[in-house]
N, C-alpha and C positions, 0 to 999 in steps of 0.2 A: 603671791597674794592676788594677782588679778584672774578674775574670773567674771561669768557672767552675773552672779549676784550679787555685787559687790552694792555695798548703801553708798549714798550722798559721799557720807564720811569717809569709806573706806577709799573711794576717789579722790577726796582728795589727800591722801596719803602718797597714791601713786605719781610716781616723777616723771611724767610722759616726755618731760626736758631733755633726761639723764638718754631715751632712746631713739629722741624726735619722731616715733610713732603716734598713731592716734587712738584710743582707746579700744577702736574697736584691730587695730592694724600690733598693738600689742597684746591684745587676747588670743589672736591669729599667730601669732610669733611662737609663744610659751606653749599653746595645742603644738603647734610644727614642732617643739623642739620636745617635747613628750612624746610624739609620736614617732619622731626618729630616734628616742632611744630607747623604746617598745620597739622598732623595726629591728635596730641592732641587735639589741638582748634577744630575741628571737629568731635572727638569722645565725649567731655567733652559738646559741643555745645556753644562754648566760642567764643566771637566773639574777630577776630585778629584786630590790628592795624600794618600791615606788612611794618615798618620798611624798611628792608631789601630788598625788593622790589622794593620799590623806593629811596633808596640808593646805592646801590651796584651799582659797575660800574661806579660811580659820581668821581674821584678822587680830584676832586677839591674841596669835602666833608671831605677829611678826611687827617688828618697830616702823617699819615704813614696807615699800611692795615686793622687796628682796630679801632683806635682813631680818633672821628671827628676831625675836625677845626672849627673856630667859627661860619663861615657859614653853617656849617656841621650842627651843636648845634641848628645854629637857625632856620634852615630847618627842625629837627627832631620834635624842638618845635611845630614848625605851624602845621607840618604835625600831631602829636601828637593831639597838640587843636584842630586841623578841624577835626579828625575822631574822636576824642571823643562828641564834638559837636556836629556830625549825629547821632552818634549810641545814646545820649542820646536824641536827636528831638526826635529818632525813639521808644523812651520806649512810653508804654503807658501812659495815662495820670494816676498821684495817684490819690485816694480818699480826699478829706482834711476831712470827718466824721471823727470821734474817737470817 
């Protein structure tokens, strides 16, 4: 949940305690850790289901700056199912010979 437009509110949701960062030093943190696993899944040729992306910034997703809520859960769900859905349309077809 932390991002740069986060309201009043949605700050103070976030537990800057829990990482002893500072708000701007965990904004910094959660980009790095996006970005290294856009690095990997592109180096590795993995394909992402980025989460994250279309999460963040939702605060209405999540009970505090980590942990969804249940609309959270069931928004990750779908979102989950429907790219996994595509990326498997997208396989080629198997052989069924043996």
């Amino acid at each position: 949940m932390p991002a740069p437009n986060n309201s009043a509110a949605d700050r103070k949701r976030i537990r800057y305690d829990f990482s002893g960062l500072t708000r701007e030093g965990l904004l910094a943190a959660f980009a790095a850790t996006d970005s290294a696993v856009h690095a990997i899944c592109r180096d590795q040729s993995v394909d992402l289901i980025d989460a994250s992306a279309e999460l963040t910034g939702k605060p209405q997703l999540f009970v505090d700056h980590v942990h969804l809520s249940d609309r959270g859960s069931e928004q990750l769900a779908a979102l989950v199912a429907h790219r996994l859905a595509d990326l498997l349309r997208s396989l080629p077809p198997q052989s069924s010979a043996r």
